[in-house]
C-alpha positions, -999 to 999 in steps of 0.1 A, spaced: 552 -223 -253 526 -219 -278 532 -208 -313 505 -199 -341 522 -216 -366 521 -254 -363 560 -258 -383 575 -232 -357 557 -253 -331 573 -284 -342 607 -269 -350 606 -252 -314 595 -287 -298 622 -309 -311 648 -282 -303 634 -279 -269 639 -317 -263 672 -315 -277 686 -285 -257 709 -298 -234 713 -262 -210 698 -276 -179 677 -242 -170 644 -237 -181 648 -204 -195 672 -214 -213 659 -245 -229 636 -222 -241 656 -195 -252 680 -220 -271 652 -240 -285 636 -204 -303 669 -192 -318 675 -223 -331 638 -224 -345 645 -187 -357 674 -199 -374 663 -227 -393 637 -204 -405 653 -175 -412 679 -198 -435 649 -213 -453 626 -185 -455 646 -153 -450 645 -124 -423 610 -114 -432 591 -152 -432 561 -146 -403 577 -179 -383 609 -158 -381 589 -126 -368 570 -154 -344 602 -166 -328 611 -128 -324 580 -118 -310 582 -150 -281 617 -143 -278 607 -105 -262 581 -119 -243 585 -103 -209 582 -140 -192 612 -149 -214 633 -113 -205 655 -127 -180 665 -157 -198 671 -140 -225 693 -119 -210 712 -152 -195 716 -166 -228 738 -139 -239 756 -132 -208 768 -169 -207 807 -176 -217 807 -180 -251 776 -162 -262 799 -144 -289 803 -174 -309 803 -157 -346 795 -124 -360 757 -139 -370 752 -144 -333 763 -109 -323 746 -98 -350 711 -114 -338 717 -101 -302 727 -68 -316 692 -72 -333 668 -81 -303 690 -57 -278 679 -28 -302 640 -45 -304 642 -48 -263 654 -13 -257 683 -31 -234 721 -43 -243 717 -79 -233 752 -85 -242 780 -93 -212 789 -59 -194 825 -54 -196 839 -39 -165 847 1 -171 878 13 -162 886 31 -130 
């Protein structure tokens, strides 16, 4: 994956190598929200490398892993999590959360 900015590239690179899910998709999708999240720490919601990881995140090649990510066990893990998924769900136009089952 190719970024325009050479610190996301570098941040998403080292976090790609260090992802230990053994799916592509979601190598990649671990490695950009971790990038996002380093950035958005150090720079706030608005920095461009923030919007960057955003943009590749809903990258329609990246849709389905995506969608894996947060339909693993454990994809809840705190309220800034759920609150990022809440985020890109409403940015993708699809819940990407874990359906519960409805009731019968």
């Amino acid at each position: 994956m190719n970024f325009t900015d050479p610190q996301l590239q570098k941040c998403y690179d080292r976090n790609l190598a260090a992802a230990p899910e053994s799916s592509g998709e979601l190598r990649q999708v671990g490695a950009l929200i971790a990038a996002h999240d380093v950035f958005r720490m150090m720079e706030g919601p608005h920095s461009p490398r923030v919007h960057e990881a955003i943009e590749h995140l809903l990258l329609p090649t990246l849709r389905p892993g995506l969608r894996n990510w947060y339909r693993r066990p454990g994809a809840e893990a705190d309220s800034a999590a759920t609150e990022f998924r809440d985020q890109l769900s409403q940015l993708a136009g699809e819940r990407l959360e874990i359906h519960a089952a409805q009731p019968a």
